[in-house]
FIPA-914700 format. One record per residue (C-alpha): residue in one letter; x, y, z. Coordinates in pm, 1 decimal, always signed. Layout:
<atoms>
- code; xx; yy; zz
- A; X; Y; Z
...
</atoms>
This chain:
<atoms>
- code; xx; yy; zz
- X; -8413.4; -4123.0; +5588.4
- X; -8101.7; -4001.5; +5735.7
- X; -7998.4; -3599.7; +5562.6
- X; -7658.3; -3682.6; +5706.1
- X; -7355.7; -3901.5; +5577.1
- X; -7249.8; -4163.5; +5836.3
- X; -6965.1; -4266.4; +5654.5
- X; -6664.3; -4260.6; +5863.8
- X; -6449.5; -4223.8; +5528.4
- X; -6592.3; -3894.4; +5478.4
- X; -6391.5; -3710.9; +5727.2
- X; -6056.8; -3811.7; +5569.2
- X; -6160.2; -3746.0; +5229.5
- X; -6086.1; -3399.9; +5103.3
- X; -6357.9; -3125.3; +5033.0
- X; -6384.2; -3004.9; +4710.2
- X; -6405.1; -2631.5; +4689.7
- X; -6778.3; -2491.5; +4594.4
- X; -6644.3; -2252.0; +4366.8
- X; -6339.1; -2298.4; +4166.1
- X; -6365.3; -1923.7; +4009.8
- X; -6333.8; -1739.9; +4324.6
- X; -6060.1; -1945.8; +4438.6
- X; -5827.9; -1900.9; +4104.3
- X; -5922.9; -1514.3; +4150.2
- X; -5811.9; -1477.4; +4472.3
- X; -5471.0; -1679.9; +4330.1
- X; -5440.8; -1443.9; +4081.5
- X; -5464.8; -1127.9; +4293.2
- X; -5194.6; -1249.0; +4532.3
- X; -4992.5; -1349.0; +4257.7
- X; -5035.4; -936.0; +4093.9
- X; -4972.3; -871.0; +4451.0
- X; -4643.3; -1006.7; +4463.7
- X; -4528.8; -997.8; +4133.6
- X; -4236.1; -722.6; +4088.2
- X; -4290.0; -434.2; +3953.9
- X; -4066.1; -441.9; +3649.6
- X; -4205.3; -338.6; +3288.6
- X; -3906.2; -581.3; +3103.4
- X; -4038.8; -939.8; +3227.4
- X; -4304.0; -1125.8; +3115.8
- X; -4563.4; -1269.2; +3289.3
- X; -4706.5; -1675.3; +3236.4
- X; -4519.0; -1688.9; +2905.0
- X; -4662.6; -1357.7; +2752.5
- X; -4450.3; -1239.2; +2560.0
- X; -4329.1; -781.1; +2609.0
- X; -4474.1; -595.3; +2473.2
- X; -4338.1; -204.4; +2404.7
- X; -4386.2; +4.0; +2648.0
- X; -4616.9; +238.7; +2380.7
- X; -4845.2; -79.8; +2380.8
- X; -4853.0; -135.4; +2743.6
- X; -4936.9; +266.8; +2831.7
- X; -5179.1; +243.8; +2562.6
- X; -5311.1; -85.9; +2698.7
- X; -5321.6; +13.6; +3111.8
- X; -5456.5; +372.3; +3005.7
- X; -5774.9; +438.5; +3214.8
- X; -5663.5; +93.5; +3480.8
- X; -5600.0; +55.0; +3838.7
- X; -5378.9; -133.0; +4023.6
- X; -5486.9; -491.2; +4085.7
- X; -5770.3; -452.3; +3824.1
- X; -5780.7; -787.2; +3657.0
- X; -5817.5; -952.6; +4026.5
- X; -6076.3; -736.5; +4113.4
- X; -6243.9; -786.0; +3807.0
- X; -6261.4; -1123.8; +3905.8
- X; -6361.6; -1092.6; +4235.1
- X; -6650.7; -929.2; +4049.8
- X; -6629.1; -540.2; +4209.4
- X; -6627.3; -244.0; +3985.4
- X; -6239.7; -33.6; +4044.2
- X; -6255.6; +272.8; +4189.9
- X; -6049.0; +506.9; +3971.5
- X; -5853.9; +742.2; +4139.7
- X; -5922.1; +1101.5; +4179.5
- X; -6305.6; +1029.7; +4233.5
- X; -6392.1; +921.8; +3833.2
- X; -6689.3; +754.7; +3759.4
- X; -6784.1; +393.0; +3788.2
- X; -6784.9; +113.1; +3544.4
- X; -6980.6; +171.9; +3211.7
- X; -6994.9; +556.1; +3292.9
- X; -7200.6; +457.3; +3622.6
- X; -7116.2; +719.4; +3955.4
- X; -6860.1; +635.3; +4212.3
- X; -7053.3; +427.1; +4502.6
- X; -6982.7; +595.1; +4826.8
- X; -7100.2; +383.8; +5119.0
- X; -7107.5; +507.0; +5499.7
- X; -6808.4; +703.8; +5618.0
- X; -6648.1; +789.0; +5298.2
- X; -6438.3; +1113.6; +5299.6
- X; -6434.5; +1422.2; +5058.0
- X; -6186.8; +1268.7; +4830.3
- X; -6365.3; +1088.6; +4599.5
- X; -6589.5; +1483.0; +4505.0
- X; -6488.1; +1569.9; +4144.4
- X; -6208.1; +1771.2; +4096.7
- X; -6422.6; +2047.7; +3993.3
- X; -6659.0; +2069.2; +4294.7
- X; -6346.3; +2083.2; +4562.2
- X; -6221.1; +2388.4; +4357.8
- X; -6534.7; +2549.1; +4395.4
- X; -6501.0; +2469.4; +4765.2
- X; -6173.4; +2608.9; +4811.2
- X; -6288.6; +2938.2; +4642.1
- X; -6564.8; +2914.4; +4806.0
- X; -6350.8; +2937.9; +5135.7
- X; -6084.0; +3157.4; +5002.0
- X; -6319.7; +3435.0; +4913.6
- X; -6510.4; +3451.2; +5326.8
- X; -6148.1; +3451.1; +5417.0
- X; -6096.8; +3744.6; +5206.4
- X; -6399.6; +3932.4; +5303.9
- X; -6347.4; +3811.3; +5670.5
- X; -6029.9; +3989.5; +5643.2
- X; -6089.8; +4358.8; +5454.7
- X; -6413.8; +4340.5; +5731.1
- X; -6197.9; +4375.1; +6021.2
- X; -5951.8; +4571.6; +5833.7
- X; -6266.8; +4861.2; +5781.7
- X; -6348.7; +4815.7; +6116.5
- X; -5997.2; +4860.6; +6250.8
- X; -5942.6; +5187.7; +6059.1
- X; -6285.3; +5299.4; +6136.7
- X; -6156.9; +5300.2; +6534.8
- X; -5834.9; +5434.2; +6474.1
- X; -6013.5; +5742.9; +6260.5
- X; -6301.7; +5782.9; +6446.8
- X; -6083.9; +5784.1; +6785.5
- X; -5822.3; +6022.1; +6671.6
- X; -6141.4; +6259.4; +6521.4
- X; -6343.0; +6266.6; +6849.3
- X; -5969.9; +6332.2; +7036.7
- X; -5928.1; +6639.8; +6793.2
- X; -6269.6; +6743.6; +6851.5
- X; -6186.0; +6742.2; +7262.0
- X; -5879.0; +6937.4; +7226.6
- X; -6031.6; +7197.7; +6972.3
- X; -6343.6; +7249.0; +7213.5
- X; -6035.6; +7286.7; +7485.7
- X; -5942.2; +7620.4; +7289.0
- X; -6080.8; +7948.3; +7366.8
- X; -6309.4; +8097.6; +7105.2
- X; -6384.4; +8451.3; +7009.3
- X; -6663.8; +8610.1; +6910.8
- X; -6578.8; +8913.4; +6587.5
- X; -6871.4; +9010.8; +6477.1
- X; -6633.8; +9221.1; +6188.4
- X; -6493.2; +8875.4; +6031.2
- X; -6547.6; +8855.2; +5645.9
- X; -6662.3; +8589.9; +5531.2
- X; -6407.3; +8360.6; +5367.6
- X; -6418.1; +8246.8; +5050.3
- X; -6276.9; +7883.1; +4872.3
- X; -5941.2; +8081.4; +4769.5
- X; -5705.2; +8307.4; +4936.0
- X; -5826.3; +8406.3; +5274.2
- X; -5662.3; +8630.9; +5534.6
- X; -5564.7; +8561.5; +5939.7
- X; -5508.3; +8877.2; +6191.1
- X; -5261.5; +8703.0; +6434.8
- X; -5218.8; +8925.3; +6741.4
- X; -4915.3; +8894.4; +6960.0
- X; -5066.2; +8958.7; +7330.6
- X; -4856.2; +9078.4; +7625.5
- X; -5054.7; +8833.0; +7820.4
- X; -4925.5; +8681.3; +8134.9
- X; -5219.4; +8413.2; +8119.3
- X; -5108.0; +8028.1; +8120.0
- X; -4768.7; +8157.7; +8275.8
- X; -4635.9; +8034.7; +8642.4
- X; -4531.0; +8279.4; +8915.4
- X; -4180.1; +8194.8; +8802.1
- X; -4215.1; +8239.5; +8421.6
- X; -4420.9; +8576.3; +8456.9
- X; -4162.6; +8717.7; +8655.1
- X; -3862.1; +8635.8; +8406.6
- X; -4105.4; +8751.8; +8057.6
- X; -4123.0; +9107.9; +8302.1
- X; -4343.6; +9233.6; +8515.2
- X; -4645.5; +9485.2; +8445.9
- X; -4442.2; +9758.6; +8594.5
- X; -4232.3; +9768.9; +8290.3
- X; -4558.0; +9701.3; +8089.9
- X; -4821.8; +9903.5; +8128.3
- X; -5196.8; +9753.2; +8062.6
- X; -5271.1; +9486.3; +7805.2
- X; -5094.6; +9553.8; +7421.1
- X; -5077.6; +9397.2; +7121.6
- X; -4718.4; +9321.1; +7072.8
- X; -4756.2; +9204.4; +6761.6
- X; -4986.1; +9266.7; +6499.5
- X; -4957.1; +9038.3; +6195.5
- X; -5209.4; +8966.1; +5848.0
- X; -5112.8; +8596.5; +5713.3
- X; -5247.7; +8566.7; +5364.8
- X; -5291.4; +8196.2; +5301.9
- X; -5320.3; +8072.1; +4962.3
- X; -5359.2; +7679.2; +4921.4
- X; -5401.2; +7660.9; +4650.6
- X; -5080.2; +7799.5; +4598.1
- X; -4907.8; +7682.6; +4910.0
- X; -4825.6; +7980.0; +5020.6
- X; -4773.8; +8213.2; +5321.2
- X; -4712.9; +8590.3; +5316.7
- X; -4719.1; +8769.9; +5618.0
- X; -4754.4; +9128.1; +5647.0
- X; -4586.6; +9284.6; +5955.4
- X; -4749.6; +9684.7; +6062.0
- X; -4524.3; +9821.5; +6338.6
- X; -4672.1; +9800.7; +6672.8
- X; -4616.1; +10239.7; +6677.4
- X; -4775.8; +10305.2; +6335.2
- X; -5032.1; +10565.6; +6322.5
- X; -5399.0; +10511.9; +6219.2
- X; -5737.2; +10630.0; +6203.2
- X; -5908.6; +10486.8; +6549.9
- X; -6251.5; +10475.3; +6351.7
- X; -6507.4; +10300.8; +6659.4
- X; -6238.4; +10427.4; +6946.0
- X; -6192.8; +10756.7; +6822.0
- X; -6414.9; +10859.8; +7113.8
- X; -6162.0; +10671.0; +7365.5
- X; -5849.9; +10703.8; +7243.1
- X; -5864.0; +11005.6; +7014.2
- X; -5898.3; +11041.1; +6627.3
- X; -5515.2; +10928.1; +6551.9
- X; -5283.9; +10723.2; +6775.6
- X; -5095.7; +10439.9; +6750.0
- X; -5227.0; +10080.4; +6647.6
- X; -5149.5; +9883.6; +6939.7
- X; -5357.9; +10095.0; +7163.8
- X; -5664.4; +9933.0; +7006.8
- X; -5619.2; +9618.6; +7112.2
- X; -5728.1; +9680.9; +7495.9
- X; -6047.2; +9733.6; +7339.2
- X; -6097.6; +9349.6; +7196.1
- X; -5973.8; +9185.8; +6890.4
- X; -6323.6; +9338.8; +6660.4
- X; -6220.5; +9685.9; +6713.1
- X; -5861.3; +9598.9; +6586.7
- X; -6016.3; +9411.3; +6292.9
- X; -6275.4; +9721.9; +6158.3
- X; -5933.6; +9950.9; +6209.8
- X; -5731.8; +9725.6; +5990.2
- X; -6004.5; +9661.2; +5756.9
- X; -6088.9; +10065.9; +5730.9
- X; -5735.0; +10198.6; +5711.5
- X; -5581.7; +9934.2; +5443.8
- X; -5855.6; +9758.4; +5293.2
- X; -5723.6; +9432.7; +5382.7
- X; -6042.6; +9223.7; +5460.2
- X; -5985.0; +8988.9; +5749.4
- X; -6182.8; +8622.6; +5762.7
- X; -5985.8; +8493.2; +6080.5
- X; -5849.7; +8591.3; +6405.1
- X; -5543.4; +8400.3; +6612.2
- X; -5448.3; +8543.0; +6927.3
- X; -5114.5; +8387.3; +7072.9
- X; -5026.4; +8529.1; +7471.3
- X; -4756.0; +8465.5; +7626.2
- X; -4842.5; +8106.5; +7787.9
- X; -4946.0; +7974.2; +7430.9
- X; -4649.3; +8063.8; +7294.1
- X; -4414.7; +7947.2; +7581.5
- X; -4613.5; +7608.2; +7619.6
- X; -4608.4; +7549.0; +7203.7
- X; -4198.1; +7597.4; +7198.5
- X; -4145.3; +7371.6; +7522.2
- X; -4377.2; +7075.7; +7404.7
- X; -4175.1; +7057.2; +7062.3
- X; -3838.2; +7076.1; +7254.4
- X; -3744.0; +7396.8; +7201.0
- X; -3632.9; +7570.2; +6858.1
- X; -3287.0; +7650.6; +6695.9
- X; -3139.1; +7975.8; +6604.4
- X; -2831.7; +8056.9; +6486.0
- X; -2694.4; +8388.2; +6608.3
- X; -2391.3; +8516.2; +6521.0
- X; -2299.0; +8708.4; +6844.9
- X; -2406.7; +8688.7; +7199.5
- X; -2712.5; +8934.4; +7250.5
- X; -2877.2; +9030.1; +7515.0
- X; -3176.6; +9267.8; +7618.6
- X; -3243.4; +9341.7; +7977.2
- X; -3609.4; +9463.5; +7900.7
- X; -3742.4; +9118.3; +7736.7
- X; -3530.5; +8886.1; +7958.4
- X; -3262.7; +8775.7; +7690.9
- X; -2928.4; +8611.1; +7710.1
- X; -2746.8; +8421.9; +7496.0
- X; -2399.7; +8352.7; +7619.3
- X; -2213.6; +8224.8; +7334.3
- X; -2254.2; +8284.4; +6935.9
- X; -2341.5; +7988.2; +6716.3
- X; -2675.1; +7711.7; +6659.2
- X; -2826.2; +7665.7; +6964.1
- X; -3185.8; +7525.3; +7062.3
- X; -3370.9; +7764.0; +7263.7
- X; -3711.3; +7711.7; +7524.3
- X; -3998.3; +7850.1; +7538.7
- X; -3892.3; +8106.2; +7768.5
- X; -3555.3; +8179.4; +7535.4
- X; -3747.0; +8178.3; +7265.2
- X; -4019.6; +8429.1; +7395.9
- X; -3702.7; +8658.1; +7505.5
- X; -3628.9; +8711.0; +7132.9
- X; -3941.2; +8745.8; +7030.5
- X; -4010.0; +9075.4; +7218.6
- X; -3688.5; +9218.8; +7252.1
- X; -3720.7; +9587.4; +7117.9
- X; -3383.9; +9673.1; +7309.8
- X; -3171.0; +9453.7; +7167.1
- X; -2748.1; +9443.5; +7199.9
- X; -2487.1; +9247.2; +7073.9
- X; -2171.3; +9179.2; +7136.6
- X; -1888.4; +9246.6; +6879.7
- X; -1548.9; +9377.2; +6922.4
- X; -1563.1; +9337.3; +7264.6
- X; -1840.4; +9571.3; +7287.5
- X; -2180.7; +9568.1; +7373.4
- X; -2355.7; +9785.7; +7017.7
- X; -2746.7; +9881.3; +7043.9
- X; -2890.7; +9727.4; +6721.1
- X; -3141.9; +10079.8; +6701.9
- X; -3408.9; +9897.9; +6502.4
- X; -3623.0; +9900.2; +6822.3
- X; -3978.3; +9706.4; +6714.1
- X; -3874.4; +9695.9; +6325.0
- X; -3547.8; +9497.3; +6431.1
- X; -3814.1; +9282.6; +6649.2
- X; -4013.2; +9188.2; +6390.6
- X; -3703.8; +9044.0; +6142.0
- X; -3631.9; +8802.9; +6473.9
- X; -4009.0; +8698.7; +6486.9
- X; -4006.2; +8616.1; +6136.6
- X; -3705.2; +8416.1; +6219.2
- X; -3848.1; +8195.1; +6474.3
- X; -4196.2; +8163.6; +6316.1
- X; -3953.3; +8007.6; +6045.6
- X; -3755.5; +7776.6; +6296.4
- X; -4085.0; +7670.7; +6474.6
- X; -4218.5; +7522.6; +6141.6
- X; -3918.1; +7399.2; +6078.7
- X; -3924.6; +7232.9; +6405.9
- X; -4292.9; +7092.8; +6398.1
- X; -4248.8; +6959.6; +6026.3
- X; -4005.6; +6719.4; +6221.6
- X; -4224.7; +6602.5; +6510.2
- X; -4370.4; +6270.4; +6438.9
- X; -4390.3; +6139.0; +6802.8
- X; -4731.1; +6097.1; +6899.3
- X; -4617.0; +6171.3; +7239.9
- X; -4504.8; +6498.4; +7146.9
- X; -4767.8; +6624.7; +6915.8
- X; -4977.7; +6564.5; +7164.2
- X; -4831.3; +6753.3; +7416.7
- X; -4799.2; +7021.2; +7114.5
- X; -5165.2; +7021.9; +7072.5
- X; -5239.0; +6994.9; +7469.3
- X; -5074.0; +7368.9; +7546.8
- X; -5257.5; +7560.2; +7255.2
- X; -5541.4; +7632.0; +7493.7
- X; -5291.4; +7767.7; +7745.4
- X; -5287.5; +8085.5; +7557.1
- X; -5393.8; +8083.5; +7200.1
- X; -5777.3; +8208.5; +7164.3
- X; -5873.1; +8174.4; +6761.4
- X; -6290.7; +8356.6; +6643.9
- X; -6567.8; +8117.0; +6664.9
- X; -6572.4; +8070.7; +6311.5
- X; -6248.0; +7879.6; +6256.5
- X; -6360.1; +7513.3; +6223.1
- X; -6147.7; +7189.2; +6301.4
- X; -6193.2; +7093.8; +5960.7
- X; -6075.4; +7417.5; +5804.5
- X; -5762.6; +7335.8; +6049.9
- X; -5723.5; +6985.0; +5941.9
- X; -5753.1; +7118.4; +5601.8
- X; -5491.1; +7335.4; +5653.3
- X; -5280.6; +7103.5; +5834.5
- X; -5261.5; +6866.3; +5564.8
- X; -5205.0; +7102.9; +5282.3
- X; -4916.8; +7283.2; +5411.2
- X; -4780.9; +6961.4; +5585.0
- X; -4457.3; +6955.8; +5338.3
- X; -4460.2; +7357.0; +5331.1
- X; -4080.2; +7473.7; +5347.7
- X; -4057.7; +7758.0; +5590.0
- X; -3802.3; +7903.4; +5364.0
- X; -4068.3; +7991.5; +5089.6
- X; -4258.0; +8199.4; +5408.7
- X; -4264.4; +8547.4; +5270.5
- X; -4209.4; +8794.3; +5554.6
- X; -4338.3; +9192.1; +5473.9
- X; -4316.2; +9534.0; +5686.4
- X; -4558.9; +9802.9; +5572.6
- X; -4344.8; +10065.7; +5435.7
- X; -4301.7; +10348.0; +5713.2
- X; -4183.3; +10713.1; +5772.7
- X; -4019.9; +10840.5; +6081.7
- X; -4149.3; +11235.2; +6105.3
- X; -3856.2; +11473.9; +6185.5
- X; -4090.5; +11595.4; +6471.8
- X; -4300.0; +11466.0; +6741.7
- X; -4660.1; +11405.2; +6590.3
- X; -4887.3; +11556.0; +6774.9
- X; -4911.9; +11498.0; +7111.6
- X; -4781.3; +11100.2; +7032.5
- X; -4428.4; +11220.2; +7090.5
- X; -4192.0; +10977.4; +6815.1
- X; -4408.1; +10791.0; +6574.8
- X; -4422.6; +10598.7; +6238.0
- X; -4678.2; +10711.0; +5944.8
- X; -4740.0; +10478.7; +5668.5
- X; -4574.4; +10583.0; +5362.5
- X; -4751.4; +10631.5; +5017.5
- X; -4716.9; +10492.7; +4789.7
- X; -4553.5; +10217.9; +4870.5
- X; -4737.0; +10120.8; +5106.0
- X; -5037.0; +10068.9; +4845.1
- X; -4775.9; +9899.9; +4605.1
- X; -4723.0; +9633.3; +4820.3
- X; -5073.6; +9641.5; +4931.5
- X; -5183.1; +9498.4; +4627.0
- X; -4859.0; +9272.4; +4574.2
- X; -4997.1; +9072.4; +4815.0
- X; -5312.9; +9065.8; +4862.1
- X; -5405.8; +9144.6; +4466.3
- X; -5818.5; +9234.4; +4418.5
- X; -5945.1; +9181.9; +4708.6
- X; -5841.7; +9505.9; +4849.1
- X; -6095.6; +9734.1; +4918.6
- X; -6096.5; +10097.2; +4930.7
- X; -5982.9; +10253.1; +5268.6
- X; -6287.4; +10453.5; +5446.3
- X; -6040.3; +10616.4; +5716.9
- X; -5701.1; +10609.5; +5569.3
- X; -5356.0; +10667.2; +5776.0
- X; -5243.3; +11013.0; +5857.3
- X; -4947.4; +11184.1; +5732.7
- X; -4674.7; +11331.9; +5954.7
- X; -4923.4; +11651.7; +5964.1
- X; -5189.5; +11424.4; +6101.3
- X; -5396.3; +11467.4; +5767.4
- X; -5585.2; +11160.2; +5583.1
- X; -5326.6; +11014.4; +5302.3
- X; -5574.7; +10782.1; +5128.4
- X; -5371.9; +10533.4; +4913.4
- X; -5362.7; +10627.0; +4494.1
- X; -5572.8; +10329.9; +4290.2
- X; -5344.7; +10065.4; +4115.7
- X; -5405.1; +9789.8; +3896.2
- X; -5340.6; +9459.2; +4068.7
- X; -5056.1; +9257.8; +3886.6
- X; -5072.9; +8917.1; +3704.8
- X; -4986.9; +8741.4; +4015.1
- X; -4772.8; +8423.2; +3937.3
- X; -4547.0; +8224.9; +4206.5
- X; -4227.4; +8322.6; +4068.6
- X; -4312.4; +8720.9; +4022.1
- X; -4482.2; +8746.8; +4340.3
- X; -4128.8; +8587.9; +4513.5
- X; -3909.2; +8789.9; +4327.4
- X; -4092.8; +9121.7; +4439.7
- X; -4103.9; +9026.5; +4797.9
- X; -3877.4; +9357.1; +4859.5
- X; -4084.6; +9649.1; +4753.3
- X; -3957.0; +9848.4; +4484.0
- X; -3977.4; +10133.9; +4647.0
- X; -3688.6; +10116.0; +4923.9
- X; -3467.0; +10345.6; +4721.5
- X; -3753.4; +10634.8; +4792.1
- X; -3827.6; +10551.2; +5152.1
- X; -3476.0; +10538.7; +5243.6
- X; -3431.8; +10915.6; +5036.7
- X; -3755.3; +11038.6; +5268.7
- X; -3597.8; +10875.9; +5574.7
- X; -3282.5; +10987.5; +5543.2
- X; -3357.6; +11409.1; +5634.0
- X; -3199.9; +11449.8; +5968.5
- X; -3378.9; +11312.1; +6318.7
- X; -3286.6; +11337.0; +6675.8
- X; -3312.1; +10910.3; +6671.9
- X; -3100.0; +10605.6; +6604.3
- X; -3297.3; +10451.5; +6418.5
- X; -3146.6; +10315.6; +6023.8
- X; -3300.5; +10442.2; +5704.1
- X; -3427.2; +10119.1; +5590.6
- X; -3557.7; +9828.6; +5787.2
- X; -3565.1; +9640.6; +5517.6
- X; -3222.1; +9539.7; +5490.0
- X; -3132.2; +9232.3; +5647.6
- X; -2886.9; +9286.5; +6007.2
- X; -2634.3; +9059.5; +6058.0
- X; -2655.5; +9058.5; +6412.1
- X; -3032.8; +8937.4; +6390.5
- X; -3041.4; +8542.5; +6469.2
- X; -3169.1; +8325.3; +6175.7
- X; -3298.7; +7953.1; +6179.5
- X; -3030.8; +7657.1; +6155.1
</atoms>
């Protein structure tokens, strides 16, 4: 029996299609395929509906859904929803993210957002963490760099107020050939001196700076160098004998206890000046002083090296020029001091505006030239310091000379001399330094070479604008009186007034 039909007839008779359904669906799909997209026309003879009827009728439908309804697939909605009759999406072999819920790509993208984030503030810490940590361990290399000395006398500071001895050296060290021969030679000075003796009382609390000038020719008790240099004699002879001997004088004559030590020599102080580009000062006539190396050759602003600026700094001969003469100012060291107060001024001034790394650095590379500070200064303490006072105005710098007498006579056998005057020198004493004088054990001498011990006073309530407004000490009127009685010298009544032919900063 033959499975097969040999009719020839057969092959021009048309097929008839196994499944009518599938083919009228696939009809239909083409024809939703090409119909036009236009809400107002019917379709097959239905009749429009609104278009409130038709939203509410397509809600929740796909494109094409009646043909693939037919073709008997469940529509994917869009946006990944679920299947049909709440069923899951099917996702077959190489589908892509897009059909996750809504909800679990957010999460992702947090997800990613938030190690981005971290990522980020990571290499941020670490960043900053170099850039500290460098700039600390270059600090600590140039602080090592700096000479340290070793005063057993220090007191110990406390977490208030504390007190710095800066000593002015006459020392050549850090100078070249060239530079020691214009600051003078050691012909014209004799030995190793203290040029400049100076007590800083630092308050930060307060932000503020009061420094306390004594006269390089005052007259003190010796105390541990009596046996060298004699009971009495002037203050800068101490100094040959190291920086702790100068600290127990201080400390025994005044009562003015000392926690630090800064010694500045020559080099230091020509190397600081040059690094920051020099300072400006404003005199008002040309000056000059043989002795120290000065000359200025015109009046007015003008910014000044290190080598300038060291000129004015010591100049105890000093002359200007006015009506076309050449006039002796006759202040000798008191005049000096006034023009160091000056440039200590101008040179704050002048590193407040330094913010070239370039340049601070090559301020903080000559401090070991010549500056030596005691062992017990740490870098923090001068990090500390350096950020407190980092807006200080140098105008709010109090500047003080212990109040002096110049004796009619020679003293002794120290020929012309100052003795400290009391009792104004106590008065401003405790204007400045308040309680935490202590008693004098080897006071000054008078004129007769006789212990003067200072009279006991009640510190003041010490506030910021009383303690500025009695910057000149009260008792000026009586100095210049006791000054005043006739003298064989040139020197003015009262150093306290200010000299117009002095150079100030500009």
């Amino acid at each position: 029996m033959s499975y097969y039909n040999d009719d020839p007839r057969d092959e021009q008779r048309p097929r008839r299609p196994r499944s009518q359904g599938g083919s009228d669906a696939l009809r239909r799909l083409g024809e939703d395929i090409n119909a036009p997209r236009n809400p107002s026309r019917s379709r097959s003879g239905e009749s429009s509906k609104r278009p409130s009827d038709r939203n509410t009728r397509d809600a929740g439908r796909v494109a094409n859904q009646s043909g693939l309804e037919a073709l008997g697939g469940p529509p994917a909605r869009r946006g990944g929803g679920g299947g049909r009759d709440g069923e899951p999406p099917r996702r077959g072999p190489g589908s892509s993210a897009e059909g996750l819920p809504a909800s679990r790509k957010s999460l992702r993208r947090k997800a990613l957002r938030r190690r981005r984030i971290i990522a980020g503030l990571t290499a941020t810490a670490v960043l900053l963490l170099a850039i500290f940590g460098g700039a600390y361990l270059y600090a600590q290399y140039r602080f090592g760099q700096i000479k340290k000395l070793n005063v057993a006398a220090l007191q110990v500071a406390s977490a208030g107020p504390f007190n710095v001895l800066v000593i002015g050296s006459d020392s050549r060290v850090g100078l070249t050939p060239a530079e020691q021969k214009a600051a003078g030679t050691t012909a014209l000075v004799q030995g190793q001196r203290s040029d400049v003796d100076m007590v800083w009382h630092v308050d930060p609390g307060k932000k503020q700076i009061s420094v306390l000038s004594i006269p390089r020719d005052t007259v003190v008790n010796m105390g541990p160098l009596a046996s060298q240099v004699g009971t009495y004699n002037r203050i800068n002879s101490a100094y040959g004998y190291g920086p702790n001997n100068l600290v127990q004088i201080i400390e025994h004559n005044f009562g003015i206890p000392i926690n630090h030590v800064v010694q500045v020599g020559f080099g230091g102080f020509v190397g600081a000046v040059d690094a920051l580009g020099g300072v400006r000062l404003n005199f008002a006539y040309r000056a000059r002083d043989a002795y120290s190396g000065l000359s200025i050759a015109h009046h007015g602003c003008q910014v000044l090296n290190g080598l300038q600026a060291l000129a004015v700094a010591r100049s105890r001969h000093y002359y200007y020029f006015n009506h076309g003469v050449w006039n002796y100012d006759g202040l000798s060291d008191l005049s000096r001091i006034k023009r160091q107060d000056a440039f200590l001024k101008a040179l704050i001034d002048t590193a407040k505006s330094k913010y070239n790394p370039l340049t601070l650095n090559a301020f903080i590379g000559s401090i070991p030239q010549g500056i030596e500070i005691d062992s017990k200064f740490t870098l923090s303490q001068l990090v500390g310091l350096a950020i407190t006072f980092h807006n200080f105005n140098p105008s709010n710098m109090i500047g003080y000379t212990i109040p002096w007498l110049l004796p009619p006579n020679n003293v002794g056998s120290l020929g012309s001399v100052l003795v400290v005057d009391q009792p104004a020198a106590q008065q401003m004493l405790v204007q400045i330094f308040g309680n935490e004088l202590t008693t004098p054990t080897t006071p000054p001498p008078n004129a007769n070479l006789v212990p003067n011990p200072p009279p006991a006073l009640t510190p003041p309530a010490r506030t910021g604008t009383a303690s500025k407004a009695q910057s000149t000490p009260a008792s000026t009127p009586a100095l210049a009186k006791k000054v005043a009685s006739p003298t064989t010298t040139t020197i003015p009544s009262n150093a306290n007034t200010a000299d117009s032919w002095n150079p100030v900063p500009c």
